[in-house]
N, CA and C of each residue as an Amber inpcrd file, in Angstrom:
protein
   342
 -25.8670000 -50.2880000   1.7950000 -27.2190000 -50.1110000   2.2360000
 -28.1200000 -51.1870000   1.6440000 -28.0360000 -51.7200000   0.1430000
 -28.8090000 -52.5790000  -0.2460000 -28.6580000 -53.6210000   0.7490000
 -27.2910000 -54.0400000   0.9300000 -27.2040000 -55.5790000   1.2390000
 -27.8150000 -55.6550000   2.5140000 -28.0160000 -54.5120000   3.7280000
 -28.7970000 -54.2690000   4.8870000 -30.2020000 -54.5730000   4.4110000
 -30.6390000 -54.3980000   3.3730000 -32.1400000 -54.2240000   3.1030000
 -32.5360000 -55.3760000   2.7230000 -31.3690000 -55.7480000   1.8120000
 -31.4210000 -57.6740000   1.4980000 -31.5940000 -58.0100000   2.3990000
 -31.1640000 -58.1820000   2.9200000 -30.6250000 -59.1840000   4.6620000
 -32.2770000 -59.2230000   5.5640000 -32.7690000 -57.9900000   5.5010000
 -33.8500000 -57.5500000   6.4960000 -34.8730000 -57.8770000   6.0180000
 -35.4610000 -57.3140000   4.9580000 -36.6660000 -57.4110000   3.7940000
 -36.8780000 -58.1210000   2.8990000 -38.0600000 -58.9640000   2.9930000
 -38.3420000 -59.7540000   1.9450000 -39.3970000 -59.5640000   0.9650000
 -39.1180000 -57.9570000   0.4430000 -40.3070000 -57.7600000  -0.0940000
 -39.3040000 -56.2930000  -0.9920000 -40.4860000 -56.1040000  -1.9690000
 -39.7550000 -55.1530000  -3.0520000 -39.6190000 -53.7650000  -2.3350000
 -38.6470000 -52.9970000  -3.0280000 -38.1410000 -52.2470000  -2.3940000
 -37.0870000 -51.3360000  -3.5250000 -37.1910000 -50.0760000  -3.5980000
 -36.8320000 -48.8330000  -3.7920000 -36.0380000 -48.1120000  -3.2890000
 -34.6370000 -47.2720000  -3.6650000 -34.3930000 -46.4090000  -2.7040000
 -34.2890000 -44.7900000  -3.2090000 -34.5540000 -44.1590000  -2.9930000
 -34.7550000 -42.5830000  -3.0660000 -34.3410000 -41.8270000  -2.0890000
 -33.1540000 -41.0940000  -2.0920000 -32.9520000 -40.2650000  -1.4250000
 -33.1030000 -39.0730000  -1.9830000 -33.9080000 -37.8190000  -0.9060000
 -33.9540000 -36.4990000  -1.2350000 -33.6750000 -35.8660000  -0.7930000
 -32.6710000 -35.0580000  -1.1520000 -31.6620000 -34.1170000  -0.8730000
 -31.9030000 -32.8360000  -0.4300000 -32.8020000 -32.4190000  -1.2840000
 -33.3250000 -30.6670000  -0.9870000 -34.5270000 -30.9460000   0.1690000
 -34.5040000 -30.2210000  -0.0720000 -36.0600000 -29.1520000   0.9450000
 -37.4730000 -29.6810000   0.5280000 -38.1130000 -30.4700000   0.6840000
 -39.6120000 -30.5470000   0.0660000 -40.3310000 -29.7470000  -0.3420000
 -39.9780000 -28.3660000   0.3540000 -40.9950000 -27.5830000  -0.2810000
 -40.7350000 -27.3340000  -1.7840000 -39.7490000 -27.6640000  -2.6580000
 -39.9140000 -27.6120000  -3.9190000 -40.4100000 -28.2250000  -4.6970000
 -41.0980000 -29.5160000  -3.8660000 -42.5280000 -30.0620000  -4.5080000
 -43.5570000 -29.1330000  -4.6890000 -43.7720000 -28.1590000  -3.7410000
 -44.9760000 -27.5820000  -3.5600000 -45.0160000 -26.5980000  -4.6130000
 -43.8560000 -25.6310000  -4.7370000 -43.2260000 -24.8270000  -5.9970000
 -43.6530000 -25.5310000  -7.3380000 -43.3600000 -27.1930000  -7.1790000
 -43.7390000 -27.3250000  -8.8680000 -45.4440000 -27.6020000  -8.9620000
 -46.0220000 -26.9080000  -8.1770000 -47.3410000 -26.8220000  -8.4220000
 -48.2110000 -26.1730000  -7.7500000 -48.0450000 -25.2240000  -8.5980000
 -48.4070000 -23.7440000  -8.2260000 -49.9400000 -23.6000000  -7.8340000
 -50.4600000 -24.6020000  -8.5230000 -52.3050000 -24.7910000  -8.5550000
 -52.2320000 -25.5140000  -6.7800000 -51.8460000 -26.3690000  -6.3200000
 -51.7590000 -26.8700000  -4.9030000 -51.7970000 -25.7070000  -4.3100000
 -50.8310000 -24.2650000  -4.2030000 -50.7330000 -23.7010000  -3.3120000
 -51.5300000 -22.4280000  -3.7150000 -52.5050000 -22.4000000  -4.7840000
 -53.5020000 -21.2740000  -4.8650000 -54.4470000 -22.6590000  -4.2280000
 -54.7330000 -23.3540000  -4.4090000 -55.9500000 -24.0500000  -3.7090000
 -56.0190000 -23.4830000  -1.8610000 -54.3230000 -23.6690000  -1.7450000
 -54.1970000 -24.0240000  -0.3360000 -54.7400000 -22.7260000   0.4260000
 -54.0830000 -21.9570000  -0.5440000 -53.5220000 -20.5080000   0.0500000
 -54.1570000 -19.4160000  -1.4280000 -55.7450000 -19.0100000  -0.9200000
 -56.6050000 -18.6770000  -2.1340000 -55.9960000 -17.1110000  -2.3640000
 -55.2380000 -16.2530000  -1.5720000 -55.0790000 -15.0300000  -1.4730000
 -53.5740000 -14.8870000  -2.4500000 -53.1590000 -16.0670000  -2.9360000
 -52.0040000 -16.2530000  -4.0690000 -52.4580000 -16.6220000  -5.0340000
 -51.9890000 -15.9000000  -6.1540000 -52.5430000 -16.5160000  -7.5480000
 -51.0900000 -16.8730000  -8.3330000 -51.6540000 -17.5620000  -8.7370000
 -50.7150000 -18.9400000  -9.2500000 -50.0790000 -18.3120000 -10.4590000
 -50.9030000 -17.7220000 -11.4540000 -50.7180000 -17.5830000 -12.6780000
 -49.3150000 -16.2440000 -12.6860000 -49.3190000 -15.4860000 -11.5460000
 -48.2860000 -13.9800000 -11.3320000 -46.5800000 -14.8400000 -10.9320000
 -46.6680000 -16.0670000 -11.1230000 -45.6710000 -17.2770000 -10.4480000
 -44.9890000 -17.9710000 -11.7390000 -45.9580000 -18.4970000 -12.0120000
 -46.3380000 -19.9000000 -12.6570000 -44.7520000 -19.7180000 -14.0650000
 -44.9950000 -18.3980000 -14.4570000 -43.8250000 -18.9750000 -15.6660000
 -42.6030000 -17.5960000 -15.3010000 -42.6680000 -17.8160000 -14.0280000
 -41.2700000 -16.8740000 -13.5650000 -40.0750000 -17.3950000 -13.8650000
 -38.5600000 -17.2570000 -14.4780000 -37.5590000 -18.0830000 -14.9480000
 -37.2270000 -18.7060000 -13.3670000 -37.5530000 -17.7760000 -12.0650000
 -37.0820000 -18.6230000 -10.7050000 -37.6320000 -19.7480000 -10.5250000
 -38.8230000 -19.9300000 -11.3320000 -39.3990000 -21.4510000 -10.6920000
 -39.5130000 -22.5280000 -12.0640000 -39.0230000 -21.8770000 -13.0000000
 -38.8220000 -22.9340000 -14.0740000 -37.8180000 -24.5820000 -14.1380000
 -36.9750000 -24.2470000 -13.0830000 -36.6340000 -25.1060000 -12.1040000
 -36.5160000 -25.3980000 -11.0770000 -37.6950000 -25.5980000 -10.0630000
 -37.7350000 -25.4510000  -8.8310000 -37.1130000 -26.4670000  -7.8830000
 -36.3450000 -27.6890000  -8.5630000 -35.3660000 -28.0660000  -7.9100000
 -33.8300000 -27.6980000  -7.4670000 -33.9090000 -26.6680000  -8.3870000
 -32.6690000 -25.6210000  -8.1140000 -32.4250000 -24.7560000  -7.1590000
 -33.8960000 -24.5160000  -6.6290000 -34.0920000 -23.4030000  -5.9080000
 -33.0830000 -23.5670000  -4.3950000 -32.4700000 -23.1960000  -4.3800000
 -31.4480000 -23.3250000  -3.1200000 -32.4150000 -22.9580000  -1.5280000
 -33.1870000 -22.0570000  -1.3790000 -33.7470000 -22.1450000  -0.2500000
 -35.2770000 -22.0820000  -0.8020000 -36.2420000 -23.4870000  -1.0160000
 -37.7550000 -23.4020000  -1.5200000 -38.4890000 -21.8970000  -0.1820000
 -37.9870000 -22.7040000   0.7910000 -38.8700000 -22.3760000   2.2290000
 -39.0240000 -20.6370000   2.1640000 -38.4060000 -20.4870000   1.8730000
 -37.8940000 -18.4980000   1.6850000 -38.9170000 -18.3130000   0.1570000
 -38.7040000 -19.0110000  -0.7670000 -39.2440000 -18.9210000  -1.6970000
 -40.8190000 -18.9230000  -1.4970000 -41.1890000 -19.7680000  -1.2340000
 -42.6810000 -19.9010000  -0.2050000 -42.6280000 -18.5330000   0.5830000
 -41.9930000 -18.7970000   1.4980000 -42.3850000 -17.1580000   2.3100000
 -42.9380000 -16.0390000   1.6270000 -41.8120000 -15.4230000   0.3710000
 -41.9480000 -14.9380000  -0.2970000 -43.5150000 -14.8740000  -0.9140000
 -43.8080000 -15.3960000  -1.7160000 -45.0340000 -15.4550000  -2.5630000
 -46.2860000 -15.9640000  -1.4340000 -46.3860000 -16.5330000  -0.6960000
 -47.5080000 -16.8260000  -0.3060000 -48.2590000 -15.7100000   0.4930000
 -48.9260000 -15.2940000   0.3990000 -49.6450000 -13.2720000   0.9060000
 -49.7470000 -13.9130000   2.5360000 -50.4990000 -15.0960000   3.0350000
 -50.8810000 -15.4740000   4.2560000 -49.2710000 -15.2530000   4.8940000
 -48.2160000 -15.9280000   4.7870000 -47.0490000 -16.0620000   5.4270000
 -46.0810000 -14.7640000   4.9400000 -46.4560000 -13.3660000   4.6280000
 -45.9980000 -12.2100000   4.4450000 -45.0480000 -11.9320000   5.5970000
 -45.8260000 -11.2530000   6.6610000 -45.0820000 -11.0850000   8.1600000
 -44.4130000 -12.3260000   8.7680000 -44.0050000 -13.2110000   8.4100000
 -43.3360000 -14.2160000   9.0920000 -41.9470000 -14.6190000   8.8000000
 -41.0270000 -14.7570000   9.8470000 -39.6790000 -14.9440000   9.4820000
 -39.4750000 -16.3310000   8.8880000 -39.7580000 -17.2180000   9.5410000
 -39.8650000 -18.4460000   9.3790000 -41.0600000 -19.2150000   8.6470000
 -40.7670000 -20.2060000   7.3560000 -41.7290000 -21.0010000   7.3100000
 -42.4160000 -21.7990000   8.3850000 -43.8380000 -21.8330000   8.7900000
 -44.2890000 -22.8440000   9.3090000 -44.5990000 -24.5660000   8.4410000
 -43.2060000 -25.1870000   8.3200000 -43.4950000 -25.9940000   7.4480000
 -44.7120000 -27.2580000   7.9570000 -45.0440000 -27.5440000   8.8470000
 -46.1510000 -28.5130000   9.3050000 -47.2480000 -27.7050000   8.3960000
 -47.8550000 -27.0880000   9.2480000 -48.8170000 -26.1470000   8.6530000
 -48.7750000 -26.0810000   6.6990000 -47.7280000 -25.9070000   6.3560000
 -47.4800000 -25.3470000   5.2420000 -47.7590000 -27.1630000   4.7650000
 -47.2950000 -27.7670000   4.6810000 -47.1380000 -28.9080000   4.0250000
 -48.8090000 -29.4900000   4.5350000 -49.3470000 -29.6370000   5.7390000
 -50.9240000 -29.7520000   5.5740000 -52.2100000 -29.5460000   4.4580000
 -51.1980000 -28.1210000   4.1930000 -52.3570000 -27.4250000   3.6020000
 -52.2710000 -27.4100000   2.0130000 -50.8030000 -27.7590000   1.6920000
 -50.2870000 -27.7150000   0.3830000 -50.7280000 -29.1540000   0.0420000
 -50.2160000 -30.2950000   0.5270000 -49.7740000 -31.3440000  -0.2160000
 -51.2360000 -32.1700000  -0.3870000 -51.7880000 -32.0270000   0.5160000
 -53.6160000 -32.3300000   0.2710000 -53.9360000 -32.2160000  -0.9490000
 -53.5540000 -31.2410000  -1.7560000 -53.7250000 -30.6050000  -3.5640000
 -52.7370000 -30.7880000  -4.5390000 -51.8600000 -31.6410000  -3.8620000
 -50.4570000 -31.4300000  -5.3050000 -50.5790000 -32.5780000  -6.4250000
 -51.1020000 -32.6820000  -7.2930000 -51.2830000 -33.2010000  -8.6660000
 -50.2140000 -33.8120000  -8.8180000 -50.4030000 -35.3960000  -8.9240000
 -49.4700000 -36.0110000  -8.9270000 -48.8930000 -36.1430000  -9.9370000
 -49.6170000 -35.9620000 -11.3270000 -48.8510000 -36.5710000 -12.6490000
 -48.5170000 -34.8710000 -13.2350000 -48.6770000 -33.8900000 -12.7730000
 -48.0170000 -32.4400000 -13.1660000 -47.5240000 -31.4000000 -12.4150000
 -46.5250000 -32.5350000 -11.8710000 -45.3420000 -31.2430000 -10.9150000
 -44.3450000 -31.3550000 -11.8950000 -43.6900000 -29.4760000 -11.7490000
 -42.7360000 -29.2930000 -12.1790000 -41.5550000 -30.1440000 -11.3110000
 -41.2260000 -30.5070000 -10.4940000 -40.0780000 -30.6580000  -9.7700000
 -39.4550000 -32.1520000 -10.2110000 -38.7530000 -32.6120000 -10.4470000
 -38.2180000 -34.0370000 -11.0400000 -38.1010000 -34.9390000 -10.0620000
 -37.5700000 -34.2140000  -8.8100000 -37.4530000 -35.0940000  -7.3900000
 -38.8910000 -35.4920000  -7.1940000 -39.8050000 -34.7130000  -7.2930000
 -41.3600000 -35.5850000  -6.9170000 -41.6360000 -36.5820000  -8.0840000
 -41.5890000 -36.0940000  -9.2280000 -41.9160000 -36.7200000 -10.2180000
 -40.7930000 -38.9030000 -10.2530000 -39.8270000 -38.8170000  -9.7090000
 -38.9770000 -40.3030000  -9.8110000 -39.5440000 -40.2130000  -8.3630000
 -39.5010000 -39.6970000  -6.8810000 -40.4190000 -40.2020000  -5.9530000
 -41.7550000 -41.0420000  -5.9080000 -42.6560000 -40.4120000  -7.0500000
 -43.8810000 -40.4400000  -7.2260000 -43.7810000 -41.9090000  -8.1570000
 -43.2020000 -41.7870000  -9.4060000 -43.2870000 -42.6710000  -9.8360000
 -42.8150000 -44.4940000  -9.1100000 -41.1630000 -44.3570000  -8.2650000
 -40.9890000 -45.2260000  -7.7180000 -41.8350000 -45.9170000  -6.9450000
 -42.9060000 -45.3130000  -6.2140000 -43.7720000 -45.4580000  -5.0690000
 -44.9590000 -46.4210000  -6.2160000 -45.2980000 -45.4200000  -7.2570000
 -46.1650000 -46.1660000  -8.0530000 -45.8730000 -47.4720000  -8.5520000
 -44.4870000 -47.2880000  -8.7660000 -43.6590000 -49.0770000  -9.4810000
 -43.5090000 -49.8460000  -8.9020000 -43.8830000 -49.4550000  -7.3420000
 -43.9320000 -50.6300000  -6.4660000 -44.9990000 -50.6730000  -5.6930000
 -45.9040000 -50.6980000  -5.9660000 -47.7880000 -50.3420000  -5.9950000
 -47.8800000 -51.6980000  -7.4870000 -47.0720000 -51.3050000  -8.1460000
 -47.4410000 -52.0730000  -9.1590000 -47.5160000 -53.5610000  -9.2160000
 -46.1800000 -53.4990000  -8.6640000 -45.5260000 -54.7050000  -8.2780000
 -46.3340000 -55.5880000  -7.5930000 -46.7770000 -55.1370000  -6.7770000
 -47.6710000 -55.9510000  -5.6840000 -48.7070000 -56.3090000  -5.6890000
């Protein structure tokens, strides 16, 4: 894959792949989704052992379902919606999740760069 990117791009460049579900960005910041979603309070969450690693979390989206009071009756995450309303608020330098945190930073190291 590099040597494709060599070949193509003449400019700096990063690669990050993410594996899970995004919504466990949103999980590591619990304050984003009481902003988003005011009828959840953050703090009844915040130091549950389930979200002490929320990159672990095998299904975030269910996890979300779960806790958020607005998306109670719903089978399915509406993730558009959900990610609108979340990621507008997610604090970049204090998510729990590690995948945002080397995302976040890579993006910044090559912000830097330039």
């Amino acid at each position: 894959m590099i040597d494709l990117i060599e070949l193509n791009c003449s400019c700096q460049f990063k690669i990050r792949i993410v594996c899970r579900e995004l919504e466990s960005w949103y999980l590591g910041d619990m304050s984003a989704i009481e902003k988003a979603y005011p009828r959840f309070t953050a703090s009844n969450h915040i130091n549950k052992s389930e979200f002490r690693n929320v990159d672990k979390i095998q299904s975030p989206n269910r996890a979300l379902l779960k806790i958020i009071p607005e998306y109670s009756a719903r089978e399915y995450l509406p993730k558009l919606e959900t990610a609108e309303n979340i990621s507008q608020h997610l604090d970049l330098e204090n998510n729990k999740s590690d995948s945002f945190k080397h995302t976040i930073n890579a993006v910044l190291s090559l912000i830097k760069q330039n």
